[in-house]
Structures are given as C-alpha cells and as structure tokens.
DRENKE-192472 format. One line per field, with one value per residue (C-alpha): x, y, z. Coordinates in Angstrom, 3 decimals. Example, Ala and Ser with C-alpha at 12.3 -4.5 7.8 and 13.67 -1.06 7.14 Angstrom:
u	[12.300  13.670]
v	[-4.500  -1.060]
w	[7.800  7.140]
***
This chain:
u	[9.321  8.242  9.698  7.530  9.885  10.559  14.021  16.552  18.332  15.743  14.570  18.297  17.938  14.837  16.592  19.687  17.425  15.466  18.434  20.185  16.520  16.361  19.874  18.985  16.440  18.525  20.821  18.646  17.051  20.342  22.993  20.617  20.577  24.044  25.600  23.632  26.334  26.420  29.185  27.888  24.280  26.896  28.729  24.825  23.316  26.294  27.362  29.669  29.190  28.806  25.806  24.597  24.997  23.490  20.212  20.311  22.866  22.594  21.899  19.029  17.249  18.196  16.161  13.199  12.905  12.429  9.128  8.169  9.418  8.412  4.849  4.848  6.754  4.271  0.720  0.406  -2.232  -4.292  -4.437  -5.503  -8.002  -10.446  -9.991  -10.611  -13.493  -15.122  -19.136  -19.205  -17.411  -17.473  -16.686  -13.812  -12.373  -12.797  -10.480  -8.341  -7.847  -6.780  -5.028  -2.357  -2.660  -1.281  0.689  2.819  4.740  6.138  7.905  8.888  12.855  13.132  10.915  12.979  16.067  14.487  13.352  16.982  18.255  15.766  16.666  20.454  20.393  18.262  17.475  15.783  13.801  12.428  11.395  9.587  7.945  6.662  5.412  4.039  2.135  0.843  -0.591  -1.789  -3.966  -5.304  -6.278  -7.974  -9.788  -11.391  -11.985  -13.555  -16.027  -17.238  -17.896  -19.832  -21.613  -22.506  -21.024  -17.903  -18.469  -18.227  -16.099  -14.418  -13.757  -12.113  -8.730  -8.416  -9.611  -7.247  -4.635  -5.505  -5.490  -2.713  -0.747  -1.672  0.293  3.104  5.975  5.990  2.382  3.675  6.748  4.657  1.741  4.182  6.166  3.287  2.423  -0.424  -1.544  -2.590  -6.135  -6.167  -4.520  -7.334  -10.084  -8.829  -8.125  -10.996  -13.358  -11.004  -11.833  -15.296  -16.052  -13.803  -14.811  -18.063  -21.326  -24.227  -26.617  -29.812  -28.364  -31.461  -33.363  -35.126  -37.236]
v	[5.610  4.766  7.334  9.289  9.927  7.003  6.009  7.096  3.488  2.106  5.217  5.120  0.981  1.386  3.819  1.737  -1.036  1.422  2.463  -0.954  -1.947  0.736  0.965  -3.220  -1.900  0.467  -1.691  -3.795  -1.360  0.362  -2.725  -6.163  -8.772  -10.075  -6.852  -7.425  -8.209  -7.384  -4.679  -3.571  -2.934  -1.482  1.494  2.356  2.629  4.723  2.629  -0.479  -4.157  -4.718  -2.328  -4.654  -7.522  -6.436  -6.150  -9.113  -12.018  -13.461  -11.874  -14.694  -12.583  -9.440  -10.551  -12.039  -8.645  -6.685  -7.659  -6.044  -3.300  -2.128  -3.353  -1.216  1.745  1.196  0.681  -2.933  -3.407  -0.187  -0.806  -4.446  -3.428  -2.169  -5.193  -7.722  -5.179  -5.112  -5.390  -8.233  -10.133  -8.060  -4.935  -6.906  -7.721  -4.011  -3.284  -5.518  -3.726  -0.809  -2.638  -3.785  -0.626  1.278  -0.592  -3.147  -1.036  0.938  -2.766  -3.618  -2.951  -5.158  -7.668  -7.818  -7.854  -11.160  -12.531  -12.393  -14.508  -16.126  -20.124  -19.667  -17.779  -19.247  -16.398  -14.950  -17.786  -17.465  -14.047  -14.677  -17.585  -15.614  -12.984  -15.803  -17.423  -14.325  -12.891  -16.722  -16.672  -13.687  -14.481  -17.216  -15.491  -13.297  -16.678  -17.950  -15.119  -15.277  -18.499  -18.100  -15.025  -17.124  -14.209  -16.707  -16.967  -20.419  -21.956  -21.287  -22.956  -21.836  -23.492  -21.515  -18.466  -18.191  -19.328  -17.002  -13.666  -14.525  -15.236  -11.529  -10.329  -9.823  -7.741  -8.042  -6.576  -3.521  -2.832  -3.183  -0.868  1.967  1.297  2.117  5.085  4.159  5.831  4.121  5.674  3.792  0.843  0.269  1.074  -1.709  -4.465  -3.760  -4.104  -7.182  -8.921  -7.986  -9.416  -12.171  -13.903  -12.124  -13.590  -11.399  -11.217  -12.790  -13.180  -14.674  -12.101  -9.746  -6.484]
w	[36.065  32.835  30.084  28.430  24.864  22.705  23.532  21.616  21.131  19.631  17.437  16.242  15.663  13.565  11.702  10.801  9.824  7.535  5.761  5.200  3.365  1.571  0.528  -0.544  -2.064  -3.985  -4.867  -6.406  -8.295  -9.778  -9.855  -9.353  -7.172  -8.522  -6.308  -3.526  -0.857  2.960  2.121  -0.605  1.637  4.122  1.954  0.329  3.337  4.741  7.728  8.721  8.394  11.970  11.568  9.071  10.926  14.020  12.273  9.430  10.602  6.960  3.069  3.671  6.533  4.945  1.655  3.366  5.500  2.151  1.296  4.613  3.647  0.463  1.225  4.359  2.025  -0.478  0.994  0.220  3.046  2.346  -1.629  -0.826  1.871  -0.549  -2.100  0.535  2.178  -1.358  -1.010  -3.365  -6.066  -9.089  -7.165  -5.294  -8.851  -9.976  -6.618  -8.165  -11.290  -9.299  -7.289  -10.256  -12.127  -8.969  -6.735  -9.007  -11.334  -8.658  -7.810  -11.489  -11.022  -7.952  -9.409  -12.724  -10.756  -8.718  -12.182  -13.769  -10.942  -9.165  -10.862  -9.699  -6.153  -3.662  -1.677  -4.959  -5.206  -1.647  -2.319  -5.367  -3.646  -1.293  -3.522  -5.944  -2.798  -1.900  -4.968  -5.795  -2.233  -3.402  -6.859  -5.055  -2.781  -6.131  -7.908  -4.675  -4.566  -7.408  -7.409  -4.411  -6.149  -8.562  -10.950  -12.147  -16.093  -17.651  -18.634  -15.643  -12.616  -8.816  -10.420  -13.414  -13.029  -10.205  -12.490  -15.158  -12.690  -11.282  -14.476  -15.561  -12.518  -14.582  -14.702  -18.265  -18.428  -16.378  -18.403  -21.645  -21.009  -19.567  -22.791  -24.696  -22.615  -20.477  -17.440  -14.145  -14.967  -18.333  -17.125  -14.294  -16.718  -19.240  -16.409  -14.708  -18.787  -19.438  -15.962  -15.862  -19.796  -18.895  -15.526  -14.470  -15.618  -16.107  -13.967  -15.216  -18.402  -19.829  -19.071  -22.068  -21.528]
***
C-alpha cells in the first residue's frame, strides 16, 4: 500500500544535504573558499564525512550543487519571473533593476569569496562560469527585446548592450552602493533611471506637440 507520510529516510536525506550546503555556504561566507574542505563542510554542518560523501562524492559536485541552492534559498526564479513575464521591453528592464537591487547583494560574500580564487581553483571557476553564463543569457534576452521593441537606443547594438548590462552585474557595484548607504528602494530607482536614459529610445522621439 502506498504510504501516505513522506518517508522518513528521505525527509532525513534532504535534510543532511540541506545542512552540508548551507554549512558550504557558511563557510564560504565566514572563512572563503580557501577553507572549503569536505571536513571542514563536515564539522559546520554537524555530521561525519561519510555523511558528506554520501550526498557529494567530490568538493567538485558539492560546489556545482550550491548554486541550486542559494537560488532556491533566495528566490532566484520568482525575482526573475517578473522579469522574463514583463509586458514589454522597457518594463522587462525596469524588472531588472529590481531584480539587482534585491536579489544580488544578499550573494556578495560568496561571490567575493569565488572572485578571490576563482583563476587558481578550478572548481571556483566553474561556478562563476556558470553564474557568468547565466546572467550573460539574461542580459541577452533584455538586449534582445528591445531590439525587437524597437526601444534599443543607438548607438547600441544586441552585442553591446548585453555586454554593458551584464558588466554592471557587479559585486563591486553592490559593495559600493551599501558602502555609501543606499537602500534597495534607492538602488532600484537609480538602475532602473540609468537603464532607461541609457538603452531605451523614446518613443516617437521626433514627435512635438
């Protein structure tokens, strides 16, 4: 007879492979990704090696499973929703805006902890490749729309104004602004006047009343 409870087993497996990513998660956070060790995942998270191992057979797996994670954690697919279900161009790159304001500096640590290492350990590079790719498609898809809007401001093209967004998906924005006090509010306000005056034409700009 099929059971009508989640099993137990597998309740208690998902919660083991919660805590080892949020204890690498941790770790990254507090120590960087120089600490980041199998046994060092193992005495965060509060359990043995074997635990560890049961769920991530390599650091490798264990890294690549942590973008998973914190975008499930932190709502990557609900703040990008709005986003990618955006009406039209210009309101998709206002989504944008609020997007960045909101979502990346709550991954600044870990990102600056992939940053500081990411040229010498090779499982830091994958991760920021994959983040890279990601927010690159993205940026792309923005540029793309507006192009096909016919709202993308000269001079320009697809290329570079995907190039451009995504080079302002910085860390080193993040860190900045909330150095200087900003507020998410403010933040989303001034990306969202910056993009708008940037890569939006006007509609019917020649137009006079």
């Amino acid at each position: 007879m099929a059971r009508s409870i989640e099993d137990p087993q597998n309740a208690r497996s998902r919660r083991t492979r919660e805590a080892v990513l949020a204890a690498t998660r941790d770790i990254l956070e507090s120590d960087g990704f120089e600490a980041l060790t199998m046994a060092a995942v193992a005495s965060r998270a509060g359990i043995s090696r074997q635990a560890v191992y049961l769920h991530f057979r390599t650091r490798t797996e264990l890294v690549t499973a942590l973008f998973g994670y914190m975008a499930e954690r932190e709502g990557l697919s609900e703040s990008l929703g709005s986003v990618r279900d955006a009406p039209d161009a210009v309101t998709a790159l206002r989504e944008w805006a609020r997007h960045l304001a909101g979502y990346h500096p709550r991954l600044m640590a870990v990102d600056r902890a992939i940053d500081r290492v990411r040229h010498a350990d090779a499982d830091a590079a994958r991760y920021r490749e994959t983040i890279d790719a990601r927010q690159m498609a993205n940026c792309r898809m923005l540029a793309e729309r507006l192009a096909g809007e016919a709202r993308l401001a000269d001079p320009w093209t697809v290329d570079t104004a995907a190039d451009m967004l995504w080079s302002l998906v910085a860390t080193d924005l993040f860190e900045r602004l909330r150095a200087r006090d900003w507020t998410t509010a403010a933040a989303t306000e001034h990306l969202r006047v910056m993009f708008e005056r940037t890569f939006v034409r006007p509609e019917n700009p020649g137009r006079t009343r």
